[in-house]
C-alpha positions as CSV (number, residue, x, y, z in Angstrom):
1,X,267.5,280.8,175.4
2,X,268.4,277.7,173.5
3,X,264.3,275.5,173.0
4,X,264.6,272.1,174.5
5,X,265.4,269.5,172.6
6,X,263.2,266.9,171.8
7,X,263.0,263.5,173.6
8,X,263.6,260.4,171.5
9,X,262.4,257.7,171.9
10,X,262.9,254.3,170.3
11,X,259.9,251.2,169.3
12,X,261.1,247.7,169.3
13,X,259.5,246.1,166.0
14,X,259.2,242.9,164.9
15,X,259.6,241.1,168.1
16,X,260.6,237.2,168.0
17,X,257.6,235.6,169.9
18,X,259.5,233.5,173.0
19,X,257.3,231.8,175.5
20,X,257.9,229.9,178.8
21,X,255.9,228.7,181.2
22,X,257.0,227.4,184.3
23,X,254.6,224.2,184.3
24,X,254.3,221.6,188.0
25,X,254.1,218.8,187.3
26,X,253.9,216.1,190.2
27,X,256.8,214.4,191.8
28,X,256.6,211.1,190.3
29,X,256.0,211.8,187.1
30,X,259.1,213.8,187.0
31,X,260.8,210.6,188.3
32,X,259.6,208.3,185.7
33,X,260.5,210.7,183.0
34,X,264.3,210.7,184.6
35,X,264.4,207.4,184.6
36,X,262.7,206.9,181.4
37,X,265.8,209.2,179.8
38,X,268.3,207.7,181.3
39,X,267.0,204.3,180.1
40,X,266.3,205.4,176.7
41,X,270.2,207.2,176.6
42,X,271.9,204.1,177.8
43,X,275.4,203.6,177.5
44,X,275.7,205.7,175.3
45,X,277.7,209.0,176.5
46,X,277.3,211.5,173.4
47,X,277.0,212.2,169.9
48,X,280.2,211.7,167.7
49,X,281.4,214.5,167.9
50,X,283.5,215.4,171.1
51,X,282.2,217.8,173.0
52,X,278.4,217.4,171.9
53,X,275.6,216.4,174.0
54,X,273.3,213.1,173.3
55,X,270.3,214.1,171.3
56,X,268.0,210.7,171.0
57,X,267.2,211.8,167.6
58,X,270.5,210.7,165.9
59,X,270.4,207.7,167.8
60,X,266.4,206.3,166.1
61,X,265.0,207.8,169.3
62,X,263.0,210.6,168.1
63,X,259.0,209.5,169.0
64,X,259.4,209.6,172.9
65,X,255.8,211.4,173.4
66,X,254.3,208.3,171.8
67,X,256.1,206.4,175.2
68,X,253.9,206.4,178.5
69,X,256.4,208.2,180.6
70,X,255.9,211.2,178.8
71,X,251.8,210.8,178.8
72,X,251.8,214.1,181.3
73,X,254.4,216.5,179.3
74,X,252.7,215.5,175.8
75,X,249.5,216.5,177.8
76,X,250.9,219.7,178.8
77,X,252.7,220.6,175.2
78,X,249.2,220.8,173.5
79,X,247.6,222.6,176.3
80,X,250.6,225.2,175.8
81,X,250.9,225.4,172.0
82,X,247.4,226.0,171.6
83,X,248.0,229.1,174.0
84,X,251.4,230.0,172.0
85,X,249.3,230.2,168.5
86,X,246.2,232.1,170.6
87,X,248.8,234.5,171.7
88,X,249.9,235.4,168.1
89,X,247.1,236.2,166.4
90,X,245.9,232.3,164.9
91,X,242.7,230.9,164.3
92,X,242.7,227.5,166.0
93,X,239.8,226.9,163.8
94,X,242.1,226.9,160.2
95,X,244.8,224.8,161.8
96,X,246.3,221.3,162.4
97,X,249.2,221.1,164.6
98,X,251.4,217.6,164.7
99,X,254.0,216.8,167.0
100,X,256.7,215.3,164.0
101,X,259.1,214.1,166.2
102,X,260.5,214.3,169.8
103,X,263.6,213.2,171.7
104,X,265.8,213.4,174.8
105,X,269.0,215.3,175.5
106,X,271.4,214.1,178.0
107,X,274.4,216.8,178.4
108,X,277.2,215.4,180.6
109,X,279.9,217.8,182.2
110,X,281.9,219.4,179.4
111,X,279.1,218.6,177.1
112,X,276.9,220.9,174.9
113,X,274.7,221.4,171.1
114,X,276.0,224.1,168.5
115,X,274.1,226.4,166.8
116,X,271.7,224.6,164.5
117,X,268.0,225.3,164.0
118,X,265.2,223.1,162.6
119,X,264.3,223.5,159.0
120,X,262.0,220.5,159.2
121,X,259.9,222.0,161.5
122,X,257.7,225.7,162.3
123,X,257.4,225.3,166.1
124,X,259.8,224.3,168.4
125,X,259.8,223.4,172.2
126,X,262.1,222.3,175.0
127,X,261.1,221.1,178.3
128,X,263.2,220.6,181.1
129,X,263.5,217.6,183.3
130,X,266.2,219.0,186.1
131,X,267.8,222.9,186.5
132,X,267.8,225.0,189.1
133,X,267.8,227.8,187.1
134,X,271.5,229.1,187.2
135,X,272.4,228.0,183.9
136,X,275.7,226.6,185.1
137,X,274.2,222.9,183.5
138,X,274.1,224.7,180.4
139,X,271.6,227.0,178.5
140,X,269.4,227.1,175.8
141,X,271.0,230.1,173.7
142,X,268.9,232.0,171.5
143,X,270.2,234.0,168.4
144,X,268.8,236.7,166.1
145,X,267.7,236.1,162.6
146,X,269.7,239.3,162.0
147,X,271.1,241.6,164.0
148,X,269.0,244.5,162.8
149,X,270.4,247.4,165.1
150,X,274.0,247.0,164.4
151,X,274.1,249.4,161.4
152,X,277.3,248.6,160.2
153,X,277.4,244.6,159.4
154,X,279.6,242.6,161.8
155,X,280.0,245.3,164.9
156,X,277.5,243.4,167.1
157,X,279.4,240.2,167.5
158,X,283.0,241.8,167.0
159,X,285.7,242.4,169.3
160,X,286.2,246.4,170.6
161,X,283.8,247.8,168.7
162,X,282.1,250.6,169.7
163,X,278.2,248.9,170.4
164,X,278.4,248.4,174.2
165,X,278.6,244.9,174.9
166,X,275.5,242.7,176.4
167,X,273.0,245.9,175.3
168,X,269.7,244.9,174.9
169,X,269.1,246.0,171.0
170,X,272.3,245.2,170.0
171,X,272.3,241.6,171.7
172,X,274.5,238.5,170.1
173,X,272.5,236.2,171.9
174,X,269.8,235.8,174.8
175,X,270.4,232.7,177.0
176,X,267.5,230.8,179.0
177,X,268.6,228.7,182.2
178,X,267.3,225.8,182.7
179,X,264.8,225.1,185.7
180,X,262.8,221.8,186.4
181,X,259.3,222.1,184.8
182,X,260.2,225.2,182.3
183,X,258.4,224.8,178.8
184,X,259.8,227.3,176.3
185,X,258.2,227.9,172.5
186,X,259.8,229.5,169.8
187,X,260.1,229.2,166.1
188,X,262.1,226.8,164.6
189,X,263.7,228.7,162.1
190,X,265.2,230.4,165.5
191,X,269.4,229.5,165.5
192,X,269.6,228.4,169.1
193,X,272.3,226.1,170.6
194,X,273.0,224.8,174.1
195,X,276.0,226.1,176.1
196,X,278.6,223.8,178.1
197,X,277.5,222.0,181.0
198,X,279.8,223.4,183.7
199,X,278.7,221.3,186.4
200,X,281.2,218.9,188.2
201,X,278.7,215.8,188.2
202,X,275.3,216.5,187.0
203,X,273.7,215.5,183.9
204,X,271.5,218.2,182.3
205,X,268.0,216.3,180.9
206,X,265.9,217.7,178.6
207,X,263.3,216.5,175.7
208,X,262.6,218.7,172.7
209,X,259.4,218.7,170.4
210,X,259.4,220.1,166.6
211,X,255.9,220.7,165.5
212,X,254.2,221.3,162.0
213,X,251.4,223.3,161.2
214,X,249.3,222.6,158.4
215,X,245.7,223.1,157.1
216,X,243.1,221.1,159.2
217,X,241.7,217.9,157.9
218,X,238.8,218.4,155.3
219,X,235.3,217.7,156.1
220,X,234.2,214.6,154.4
221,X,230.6,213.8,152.4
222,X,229.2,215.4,149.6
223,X,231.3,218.5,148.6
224,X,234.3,217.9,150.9
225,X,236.4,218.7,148.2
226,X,235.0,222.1,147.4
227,X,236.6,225.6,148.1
228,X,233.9,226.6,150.7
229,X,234.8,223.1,152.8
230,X,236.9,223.5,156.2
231,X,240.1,221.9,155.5
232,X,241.1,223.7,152.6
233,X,244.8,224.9,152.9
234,X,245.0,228.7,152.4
235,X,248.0,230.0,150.5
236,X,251.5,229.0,152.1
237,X,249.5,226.6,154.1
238,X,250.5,222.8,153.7
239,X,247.2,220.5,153.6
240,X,246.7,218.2,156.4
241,X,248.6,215.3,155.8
242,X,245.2,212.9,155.3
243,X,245.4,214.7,151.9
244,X,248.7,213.6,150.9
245,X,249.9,210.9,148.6
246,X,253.1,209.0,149.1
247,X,255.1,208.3,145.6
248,X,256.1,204.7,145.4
249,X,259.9,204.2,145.2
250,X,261.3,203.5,141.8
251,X,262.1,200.2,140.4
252,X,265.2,199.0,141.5
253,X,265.3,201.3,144.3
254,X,264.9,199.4,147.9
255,X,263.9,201.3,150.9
256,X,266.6,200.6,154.0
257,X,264.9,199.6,157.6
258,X,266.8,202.9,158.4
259,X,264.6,205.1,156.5
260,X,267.5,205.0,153.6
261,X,267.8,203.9,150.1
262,X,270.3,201.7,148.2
263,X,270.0,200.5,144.5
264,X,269.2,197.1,144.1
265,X,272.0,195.4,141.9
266,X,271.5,192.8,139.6
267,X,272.5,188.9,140.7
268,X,273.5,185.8,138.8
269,X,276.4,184.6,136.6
270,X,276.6,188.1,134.5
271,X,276.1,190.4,137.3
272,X,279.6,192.1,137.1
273,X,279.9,192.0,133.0
């Protein structure tokens, strides 16, 4: 008689660290953040490109948890991170955390966001305004850094291969449906997009957070500047912003109202000799 074989069974490492949290907030200050979105959108009806949502953050509106309306969610969103970072293993004690920027997204029928992440940032968050949770007004899709189960490069995400489609460790994607008063937190270096909003009439709203980590501010009085001082940044760890040192632009160069720059040219009788 033949000994029984062996029973094998499989880890999951290296998990990427997804978190929701389905938050309540009261009735009317869901309203005023509805209406604050659809004041702060507009006219407006999308990005240029056809097809794409309108993200507030192409459009110089990109600071909306500075605005009153969103008093309550910015409220929540530190609550929440702080919880997030707990959950992973940081010390709250060695950190800063700044909100960098935040803006709306207003997806219209036949509108969506492509896959993009957010090098600017390390945490990233989306909160949702409306959804009932189908997904059918589009949702937040989730891709791997890699697709580390695949074995042979390319079989995951190709057509009639033999990886059985949808399966768990061999996923192209993992989408999230929007419901009213979800929070999700992931990391920013996460490719995500948004699918197509399938609905007949209604608008999908949403606002999104990227966050920064960095060291926390240093102590200040005698010795604040010393190795054994809270505040210094450990290695890979930015210092707190409060330490930094803008450069001033160089001469000639002008600074834009729109955060750009242009050369400034020389004027007068021999300025084009």
């Amino acid at each position: 008689m033949a000994p029984p074989v062996p029973e094998l069974q499989l880890r999951e490492l290296f998990p990427l660290a997804l978190a929701q949290v389905q938050l309540r907030p009261d009735p009317l200050d869901s309203a005023v953040m509805l209406q604050a979105l659809l004041q702060l959108r507009g006219e407006q009806e999308g990005n240029p490109n056809p097809g794409y949502a309108w993200t507030g953050d192409l459009h110089g509106v990109a600071q909306i948890h500075r605005l009153p309306p969103f008093g309550w969610l910015s409220d929540q969103l530190q609550q929440q991170v702080w919880a997030y970072l707990l959950a992973l293993g940081f010390d709250p004690s060695q950190l800063a955390v700044h909100i960098q920027r935040s803006w709306p997204v207003v997806s219209a029928p036949g509108q969506g966001v492509g896959r993009h992440h957010h090098p600017n940032a390390h945490l990233s968050a989306v909160y949702y305004v409306n959804g009932d949770g189908t997904g059918r007004s589009g949702s937040l899709r989730l891709y791997p850094h890699r697709q580390a189960n695949e074995l042979v490069p390319g079989l995951a995400v190709g057509h009639g291969g033999p990886i059985a489609a949808g399966h768990p460790l061999n996923s192209a994607w993992v989408d999230i449906a929007p419901q009213a008063g979800l929070l999700v937190l992931f990391p920013s270096s996460t490719d995500h997009a948004v699918t197509c909003n399938d609905e007949d009439e209604e608008l999908r709203l949403s606002v999104s957070f990227d966050l920064v980590i960095t060291a926390p501010a240093r102590a200040s009085g005698p010795g604040a500047g010393s190795g054994s001082q809270a505040g210094v940044a450990p290695e890979y760890l930015s210092p707190h912003p409060s330490d930094w040192t803008a450069l001033q632009a160089p001469a000639g160069l002008a600074i834009r109202e729109d955060g750009g720059t242009q050369i400034e040219r020389p004027r007068g009788p021999l300025a084009d000799e």
